[in-house]
N, C-alpha and C positions, 0 to 999 in steps of 0.2 A: 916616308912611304907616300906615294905620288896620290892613293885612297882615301889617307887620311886630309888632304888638300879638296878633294874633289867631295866628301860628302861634309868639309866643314864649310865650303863656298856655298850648296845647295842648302844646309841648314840654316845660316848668318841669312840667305835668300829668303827662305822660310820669314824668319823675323822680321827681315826689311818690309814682307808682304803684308803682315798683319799693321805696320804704321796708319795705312789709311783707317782702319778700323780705329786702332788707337786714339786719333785725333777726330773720329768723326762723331756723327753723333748718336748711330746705332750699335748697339753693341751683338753680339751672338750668346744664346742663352748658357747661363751659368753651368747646366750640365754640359755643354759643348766644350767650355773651358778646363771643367774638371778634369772631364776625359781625355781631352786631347794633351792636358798637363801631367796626367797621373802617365799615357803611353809612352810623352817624351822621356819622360823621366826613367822608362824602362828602359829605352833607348840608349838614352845618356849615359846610363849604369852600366849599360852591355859595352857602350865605347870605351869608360872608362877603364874596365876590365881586361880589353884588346890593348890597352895602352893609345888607344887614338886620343890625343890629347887635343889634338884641333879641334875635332870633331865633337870633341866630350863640351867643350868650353861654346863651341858655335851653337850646339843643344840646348848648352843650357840658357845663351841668349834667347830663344826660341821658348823657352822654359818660361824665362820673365817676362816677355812681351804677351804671352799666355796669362800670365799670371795679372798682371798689366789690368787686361780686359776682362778679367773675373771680378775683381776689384773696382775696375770704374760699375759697373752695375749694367743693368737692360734698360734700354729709353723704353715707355708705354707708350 
């Protein structure tokens, strides 16, 4: 399904974006990370359930690089 290609490229996109955060030395505050990790996750559930399995797996990248920057912490 041509769908599950085109929202698993924009998700994997997603992920690739947050790299610079990743490696820098600000982080976004831990409620930002919750939230936006607790949404993917709904997300990811809802793909899994359509059988999008590209898309379920490019989420859940997105999911861990989320997860990633809740973990390294907030620079003061």
């Amino acid at each position: 399904m041509w769908q599950d290609v085109v929202i698993m490229v924009a998700c994997f996109g997603f992920a690739v974006a947050l790299i610079p955060s990743i490696v820098g030395k600000y982080k976004p505050a831990k409620i930002s990370c919750v939230l936006t990790i607790i949404l993917l996750t709904a997300i990811a559930v809802s793909f899994a359930t359509l059988s999008l399995w590209l898309s379920f797996w490019a989420e859940v990248s997105a999911i861990v690089a989320w997860g990633i920057l809740l973990f390294q912490g907030r620079v003061k």
